[in-house]
C-alpha positions in Angstrom: 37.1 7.0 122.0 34.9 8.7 119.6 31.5 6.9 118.6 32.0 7.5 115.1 35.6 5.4 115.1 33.7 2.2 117.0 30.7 2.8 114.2 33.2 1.9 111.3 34.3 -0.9 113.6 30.8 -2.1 113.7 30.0 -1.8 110.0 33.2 -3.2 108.8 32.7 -6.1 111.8 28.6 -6.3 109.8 30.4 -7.2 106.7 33.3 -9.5 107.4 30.9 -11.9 109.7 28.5 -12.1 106.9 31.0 -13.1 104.2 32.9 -15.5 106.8 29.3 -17.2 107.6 28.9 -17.4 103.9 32.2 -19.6 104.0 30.8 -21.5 105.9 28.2 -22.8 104.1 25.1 -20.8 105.8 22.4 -20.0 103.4 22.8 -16.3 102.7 19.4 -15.3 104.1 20.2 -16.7 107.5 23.4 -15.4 107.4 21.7 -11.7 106.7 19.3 -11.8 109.2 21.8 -13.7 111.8 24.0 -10.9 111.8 21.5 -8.6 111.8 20.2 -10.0 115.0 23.6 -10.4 116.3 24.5 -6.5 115.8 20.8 -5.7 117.4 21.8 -7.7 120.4 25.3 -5.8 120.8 23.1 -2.3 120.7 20.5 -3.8 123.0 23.0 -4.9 126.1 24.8 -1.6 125.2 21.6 0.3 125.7 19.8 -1.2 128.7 20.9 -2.5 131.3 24.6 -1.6 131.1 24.0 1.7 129.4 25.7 3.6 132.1 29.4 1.4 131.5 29.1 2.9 128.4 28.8 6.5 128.5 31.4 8.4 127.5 33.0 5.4 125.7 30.5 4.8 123.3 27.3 6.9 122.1 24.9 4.4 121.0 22.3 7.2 121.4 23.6 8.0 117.9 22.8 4.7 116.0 19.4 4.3 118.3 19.2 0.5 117.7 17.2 -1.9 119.5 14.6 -4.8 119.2 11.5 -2.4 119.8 13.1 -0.2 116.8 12.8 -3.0 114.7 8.6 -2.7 114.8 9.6 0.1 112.0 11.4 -2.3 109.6 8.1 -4.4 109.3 6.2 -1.7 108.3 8.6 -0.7 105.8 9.3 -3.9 104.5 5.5 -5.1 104.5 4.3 -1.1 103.7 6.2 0.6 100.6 8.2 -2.4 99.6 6.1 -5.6 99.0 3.5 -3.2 98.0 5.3 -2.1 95.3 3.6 -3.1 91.8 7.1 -3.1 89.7 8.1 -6.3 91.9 4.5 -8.2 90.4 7.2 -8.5 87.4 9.7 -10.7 89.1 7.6 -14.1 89.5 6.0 -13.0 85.9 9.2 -13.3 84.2 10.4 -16.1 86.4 7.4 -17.9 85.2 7.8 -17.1 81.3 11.3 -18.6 80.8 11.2 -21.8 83.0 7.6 -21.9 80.8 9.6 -21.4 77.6 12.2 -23.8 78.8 9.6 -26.6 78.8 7.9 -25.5 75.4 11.0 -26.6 73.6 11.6 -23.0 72.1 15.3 -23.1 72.6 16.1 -27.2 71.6 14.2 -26.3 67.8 16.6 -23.1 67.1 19.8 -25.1 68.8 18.6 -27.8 65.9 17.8 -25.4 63.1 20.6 -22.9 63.8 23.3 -25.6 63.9 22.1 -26.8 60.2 23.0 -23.3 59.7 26.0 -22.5 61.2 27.3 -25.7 62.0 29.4 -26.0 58.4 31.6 -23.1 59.5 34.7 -23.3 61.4 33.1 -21.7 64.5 29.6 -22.3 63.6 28.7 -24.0 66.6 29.7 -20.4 68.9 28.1 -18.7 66.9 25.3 -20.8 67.1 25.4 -20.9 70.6 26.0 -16.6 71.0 23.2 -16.2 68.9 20.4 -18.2 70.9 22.0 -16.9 73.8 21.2 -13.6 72.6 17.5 -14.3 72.1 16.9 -16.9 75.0 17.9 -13.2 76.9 15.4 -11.2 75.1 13.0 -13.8 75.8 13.2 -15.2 79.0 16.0 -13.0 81.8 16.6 -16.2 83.8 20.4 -17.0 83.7 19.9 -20.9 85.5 17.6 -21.6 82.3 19.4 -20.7 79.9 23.1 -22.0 81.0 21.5 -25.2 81.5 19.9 -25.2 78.5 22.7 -24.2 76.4 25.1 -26.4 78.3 22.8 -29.9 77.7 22.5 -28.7 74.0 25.7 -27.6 72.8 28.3 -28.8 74.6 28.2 -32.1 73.3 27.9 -31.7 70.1 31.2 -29.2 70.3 32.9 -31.7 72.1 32.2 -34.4 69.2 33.2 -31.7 66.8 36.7 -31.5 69.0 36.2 -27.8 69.6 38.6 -26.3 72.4 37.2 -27.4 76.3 38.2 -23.4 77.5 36.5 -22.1 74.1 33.4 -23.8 74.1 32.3 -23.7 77.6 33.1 -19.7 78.2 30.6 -19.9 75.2 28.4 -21.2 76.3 28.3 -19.7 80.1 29.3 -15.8 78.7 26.0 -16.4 76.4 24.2 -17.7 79.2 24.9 -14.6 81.8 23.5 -12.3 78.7 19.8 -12.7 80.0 21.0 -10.9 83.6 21.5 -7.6 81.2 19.2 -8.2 78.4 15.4 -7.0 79.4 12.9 -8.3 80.8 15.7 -9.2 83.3 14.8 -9.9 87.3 17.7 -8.4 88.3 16.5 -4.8 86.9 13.2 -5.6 88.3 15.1 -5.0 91.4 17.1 -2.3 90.6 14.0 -0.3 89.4 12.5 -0.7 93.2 16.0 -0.2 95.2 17.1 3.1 93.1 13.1 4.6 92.9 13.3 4.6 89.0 11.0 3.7 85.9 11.9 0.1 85.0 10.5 1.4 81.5 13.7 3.3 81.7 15.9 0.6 82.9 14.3 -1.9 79.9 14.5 0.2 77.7 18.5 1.4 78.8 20.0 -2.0 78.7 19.1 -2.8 75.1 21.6 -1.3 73.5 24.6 -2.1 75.8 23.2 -6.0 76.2 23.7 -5.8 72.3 27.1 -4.4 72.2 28.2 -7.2 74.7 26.5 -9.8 72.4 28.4 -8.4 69.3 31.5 -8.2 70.8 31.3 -12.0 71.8 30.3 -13.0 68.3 33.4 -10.7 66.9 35.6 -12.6 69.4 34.7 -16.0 67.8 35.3 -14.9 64.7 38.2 -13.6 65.2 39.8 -16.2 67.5 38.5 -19.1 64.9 40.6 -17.1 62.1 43.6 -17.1 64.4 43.3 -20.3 66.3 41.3 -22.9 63.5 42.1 -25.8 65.6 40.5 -25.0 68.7 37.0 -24.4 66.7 37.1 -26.6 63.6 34.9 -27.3 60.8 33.0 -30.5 60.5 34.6 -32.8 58.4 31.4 -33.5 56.4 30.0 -29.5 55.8 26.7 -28.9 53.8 26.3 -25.9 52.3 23.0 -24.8 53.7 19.4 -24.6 51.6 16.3 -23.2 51.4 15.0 -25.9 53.5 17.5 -24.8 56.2 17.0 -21.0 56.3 12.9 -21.7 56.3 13.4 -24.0 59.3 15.7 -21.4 60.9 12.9 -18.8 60.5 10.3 -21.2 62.2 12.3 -21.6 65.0 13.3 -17.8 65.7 9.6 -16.2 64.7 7.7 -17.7 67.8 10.3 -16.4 70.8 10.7 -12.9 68.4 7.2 -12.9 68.6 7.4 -13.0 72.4 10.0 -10.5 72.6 7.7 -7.6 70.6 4.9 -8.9 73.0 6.6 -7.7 76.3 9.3 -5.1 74.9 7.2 -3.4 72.1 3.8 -3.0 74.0 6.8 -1.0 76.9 7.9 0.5 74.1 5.3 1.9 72.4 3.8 2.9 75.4 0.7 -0.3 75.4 1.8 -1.7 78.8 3.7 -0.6 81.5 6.4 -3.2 82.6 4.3 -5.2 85.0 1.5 -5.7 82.5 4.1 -6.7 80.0 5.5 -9.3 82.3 2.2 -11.1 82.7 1.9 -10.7 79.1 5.0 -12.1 78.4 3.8 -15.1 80.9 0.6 -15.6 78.9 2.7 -15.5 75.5 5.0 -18.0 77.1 1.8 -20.7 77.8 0.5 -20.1 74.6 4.1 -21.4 73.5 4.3 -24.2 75.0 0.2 -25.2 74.2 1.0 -24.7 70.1 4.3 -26.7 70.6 2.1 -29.4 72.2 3.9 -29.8 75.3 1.8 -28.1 77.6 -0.3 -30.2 79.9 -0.7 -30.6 84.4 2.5 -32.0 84.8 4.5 -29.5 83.0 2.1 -26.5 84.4 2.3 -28.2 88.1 6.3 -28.1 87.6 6.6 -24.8 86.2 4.5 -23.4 89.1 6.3 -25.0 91.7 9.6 -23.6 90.3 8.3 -20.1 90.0 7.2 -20.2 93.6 10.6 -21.9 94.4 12.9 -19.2 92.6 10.4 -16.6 93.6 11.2 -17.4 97.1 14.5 -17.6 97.4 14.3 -14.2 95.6 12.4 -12.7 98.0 13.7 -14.3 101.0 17.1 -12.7 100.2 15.1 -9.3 99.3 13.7 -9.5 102.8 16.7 -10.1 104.9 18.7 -8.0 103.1 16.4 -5.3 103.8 16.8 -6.2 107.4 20.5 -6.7 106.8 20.8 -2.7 105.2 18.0 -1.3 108.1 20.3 -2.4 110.6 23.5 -1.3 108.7 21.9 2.6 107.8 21.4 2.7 112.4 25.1 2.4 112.5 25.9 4.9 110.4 26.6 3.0 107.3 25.0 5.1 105.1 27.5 7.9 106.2 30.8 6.2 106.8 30.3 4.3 103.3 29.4 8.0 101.2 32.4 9.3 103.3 34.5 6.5 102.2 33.5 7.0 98.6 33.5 10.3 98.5 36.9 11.4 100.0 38.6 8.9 97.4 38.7 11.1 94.2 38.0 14.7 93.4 36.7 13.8 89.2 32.8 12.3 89.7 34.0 10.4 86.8 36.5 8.7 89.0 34.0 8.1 91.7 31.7 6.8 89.6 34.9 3.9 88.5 35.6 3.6 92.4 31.8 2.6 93.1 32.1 0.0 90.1 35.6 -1.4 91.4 33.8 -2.1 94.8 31.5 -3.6 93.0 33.2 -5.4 90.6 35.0 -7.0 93.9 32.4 -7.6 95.6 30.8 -10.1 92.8 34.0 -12.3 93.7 32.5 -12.8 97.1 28.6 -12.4 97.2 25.9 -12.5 94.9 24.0 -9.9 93.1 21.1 -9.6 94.6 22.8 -9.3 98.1 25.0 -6.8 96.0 22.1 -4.6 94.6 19.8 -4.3 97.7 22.5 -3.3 100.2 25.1 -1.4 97.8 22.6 0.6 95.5 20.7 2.5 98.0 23.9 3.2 99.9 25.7 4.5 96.6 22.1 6.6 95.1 22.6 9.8 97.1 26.3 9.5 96.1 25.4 9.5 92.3 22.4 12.1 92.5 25.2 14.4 94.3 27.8 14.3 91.6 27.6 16.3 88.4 27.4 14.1 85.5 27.0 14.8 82.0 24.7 12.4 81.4 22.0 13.7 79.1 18.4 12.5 79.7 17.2 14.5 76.4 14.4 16.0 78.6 12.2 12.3 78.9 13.8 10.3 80.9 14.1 11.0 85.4 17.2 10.6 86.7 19.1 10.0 83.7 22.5 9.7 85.3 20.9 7.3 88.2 19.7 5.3 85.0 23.0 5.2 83.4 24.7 4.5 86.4 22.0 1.2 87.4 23.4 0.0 84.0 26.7 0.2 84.7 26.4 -2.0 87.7 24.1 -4.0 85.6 27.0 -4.8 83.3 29.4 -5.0 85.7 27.4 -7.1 88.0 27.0 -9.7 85.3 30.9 -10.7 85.3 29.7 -12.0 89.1 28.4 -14.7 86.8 31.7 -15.5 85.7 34.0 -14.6 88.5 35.0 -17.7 90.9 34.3 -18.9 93.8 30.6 -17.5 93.6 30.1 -17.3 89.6 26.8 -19.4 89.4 27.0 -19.5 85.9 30.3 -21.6 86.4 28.5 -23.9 88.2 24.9 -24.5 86.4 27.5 -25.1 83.6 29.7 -27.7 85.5 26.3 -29.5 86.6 25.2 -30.6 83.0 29.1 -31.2 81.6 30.1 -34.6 80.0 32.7 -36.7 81.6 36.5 -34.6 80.6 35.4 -31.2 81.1 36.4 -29.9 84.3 36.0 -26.8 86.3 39.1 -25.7 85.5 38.5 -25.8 81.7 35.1 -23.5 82.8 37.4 -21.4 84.3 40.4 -20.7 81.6 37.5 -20.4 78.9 35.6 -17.4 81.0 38.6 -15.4 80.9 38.1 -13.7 77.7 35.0 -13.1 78.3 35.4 -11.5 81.0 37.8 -8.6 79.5 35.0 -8.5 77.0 32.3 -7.5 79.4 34.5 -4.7 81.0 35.4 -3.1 77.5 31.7 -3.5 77.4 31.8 -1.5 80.5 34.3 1.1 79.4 32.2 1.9 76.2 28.9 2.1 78.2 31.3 4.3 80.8 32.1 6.4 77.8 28.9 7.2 75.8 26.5 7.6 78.5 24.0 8.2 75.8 23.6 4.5 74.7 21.3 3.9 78.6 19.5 7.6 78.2 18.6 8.0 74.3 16.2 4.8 73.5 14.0 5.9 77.0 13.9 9.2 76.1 12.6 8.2 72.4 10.3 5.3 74.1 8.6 8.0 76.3 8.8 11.4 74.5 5.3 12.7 74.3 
């Protein structure tokens, strides 16, 4: 039998006993590096001492895996990787939205914004879109900001007799926005799997996290004008004053503020990404300090839940690491690109194959799993294909930038998507009593076909992920 045929068993094998171990309840690292070990083992008694059964049958000589091999990963992992200054970001921006979470930013614009809105038939989406949108730009931690939005809002629509499907997909579409909208931890990634400027990355999912954000807010509009009853006006509406838009302006200034902090000093070229993210951090502190809510116990808290999140982060980062090593001495790497690339002839059509796979594969496992074993295994795919991607002679790699924010956006429907769809699931944690899962799930739904038009118009104009870098960074 030839090696290559029992490879593809292997690496199909690699997959299917990680996702059934993940049914199980395992944590996903241990699953990771458990297979991995597993799948080591199966080389190693391969190898030595029955490597004579297996010659002829089975070249193993070809993947070259065993334990002693595995002296490399650490060096990789501990060399190149964890050495890597763009991943300094990743606890920096945990740390500035679980510190904004406790400085109150987000309960005064719920209040001042819902004076605002709340009048209207719809006000209270719109309300909640529109923090959503800022709470992204501000802080990039989707638990946060579901939460958040979920204690606030979904009360008060639920007094207002607002539509269960309508107002929870609200609220958990607005949520997933920070996974898109910079500084997000999930580029922070991206930028160290795929080799590429997280300036570029930043700076190439501003526009489509905006286009997703306005196509929600058209959405609501639209279904209130269609359906009134399942977003209705309050029976008492006050036309809102002065008084109103001055406290709506006090409430939005201080995270704006923020948001030019750590995106304008990228942009205009002040601070690279890292050094934004700790100023982002101290921006954050000084917050919560003027809002009079800093003091030990909420700094204690905070810390601990940085290093907590952090963590887990990492912990996944380092087994899937071991996970992919192990995978790439099978011949993953080739089997997967040969898979990919014998499907369609157009690079356009590859391209929509990758983010199919990927799309699926948000049903079953989560994105960070998703972007440190898939990306690297899809990059010299993408760099191979010609795309028309134009990079305006600034930005590296422009279609391997374009391409990082289509999986972006289509990673962030794994958000949404049961059984895994965390977002789902922060929300069902802070519901009242008569909202059920099944409400969560029937109100995602639309917005769901909203992120992949997003998609398809990202997809389209390649230009909206390429022309803000090359205009951050032209000389």
């Amino acid at each position: 039998m030839d090696w290559l045929t029992l490879n593809e068993i292997a690496v199909a094998a690699m997959f299917l006993t990680f996702i059934f171990m993940l049914f199980r309840g395992i944590p996903v690292a241990f699953a990771l590096v458990g297979v991995s070990l597993v799948f080591v083992l199966i080389a190693e008694i391969a190898l030595d001492p029955y490597r004579s059964l297996f010659r002829g049958v089975i070249d193993f000589d070809s993947t070259g895996i065993d334990y002693r091999k595995l002296r490399a990963l650490s060096g990789r992992i501990f060399g190149n990787t964890i050495k890597n200054p763009v991943l300094v970001a990743l606890p920096m921006f945990i740390y500035m939205g679980l510190m904004l979470d406790q400085s109150g930013v987000a309960q005064r614009m719920m209040h001042a914004m819902q004076k605002l809105f709340g009048g209207l038939r719809g006000g209270l989406s719109l309300t909640v879109l529109l923090i959503g949108i800022i709470l992204a730009a501000s802080t990039g931690v989707i638990g946060a900001s579901v939460t958040l939005l979920g204690v606030m809002a979904l009360p008060a629509m639920m007094a207002q007799n607002y539509s269960r499907p309508i107002a929870t997909g609200t609220i958990a579409s607005a949520g997933t926005l920070g996974i898109l909208i910079p500084p997000s931890i999930m580029l922070v990634i991206m930028s160290d799997q795929l080799a590429i400027s997280l300036g570029d990355l930043f700076m190439g999912a501003l526009f489509p996290g905006l286009i997703l954000g306005a196509l929600y807010i058209l959405f609501i509009v639209i279904y209130g004008l269609i359906s009134p009853d399942s977003m209705p006006a309050p029976a008492k509406a006050q036309r809102a004053g002065v008084a109103e838009l001055k406290e709506v302006a006090m409430a939005v200034v201080p995270p704006m503020l923020l948001i030019l902090l750590v995106l304008g000093s990228i942009f205009v070229g002040l601070a690279t990404p890292t050094e934004a993210s700790g100023l982002g951090a101290m921006g954050a502190t000084l917050l919560a300090l003027f809002a009079r809510k800093l003091n030990r116990k909420v700094f204690r808290e905070v810390a601990r839940s940085t290093l907590n999140t952090s963590g887990y982060i990492v912990g996944i980062f380092l087994a899937a690491n071991f996970f992919a090593y192990v995978l790439r001495r099978y011949g993953g790497d080739e089997i997967v690109q040969e898979l990919v690339l014998s499907a369609f002839d157009s690079p356009y059509m590859t391209v929509g194959f990758i983010l199919f796979i990927v799309f699926c594969l948000g049903f079953l496992l989560d994105w960070i799993e998703i972007t440190i074993i898939i990306m690297p295994l899809m990059l010299p795919i993408i760099q191979g294909l010609e795309l028309a991607v134009p990079g305006y002679d600034q930005v590296r790699d422009p279609q391997v930038v374009w391409f990082a924010i289509l999986v972006a956006v289509t990673l962030q429907t794994s958000f949404l998507t049961p059984p895994v769809g965390f977002a789902l699931f922060y929300l069902k944690g802070v519901c009242p009593p008569g909202v059920s899962l099944s409400h969560i799930y029937k109100g995602i739904i639309p917005f769901v076909l909203l992120q992949l038009l997003g998609l398809f118009i990202v997809f389209r104009f390649p230009a909206l992920t390429t022309w803000l870098p090359s205009v951050a960074y032209a000389d």
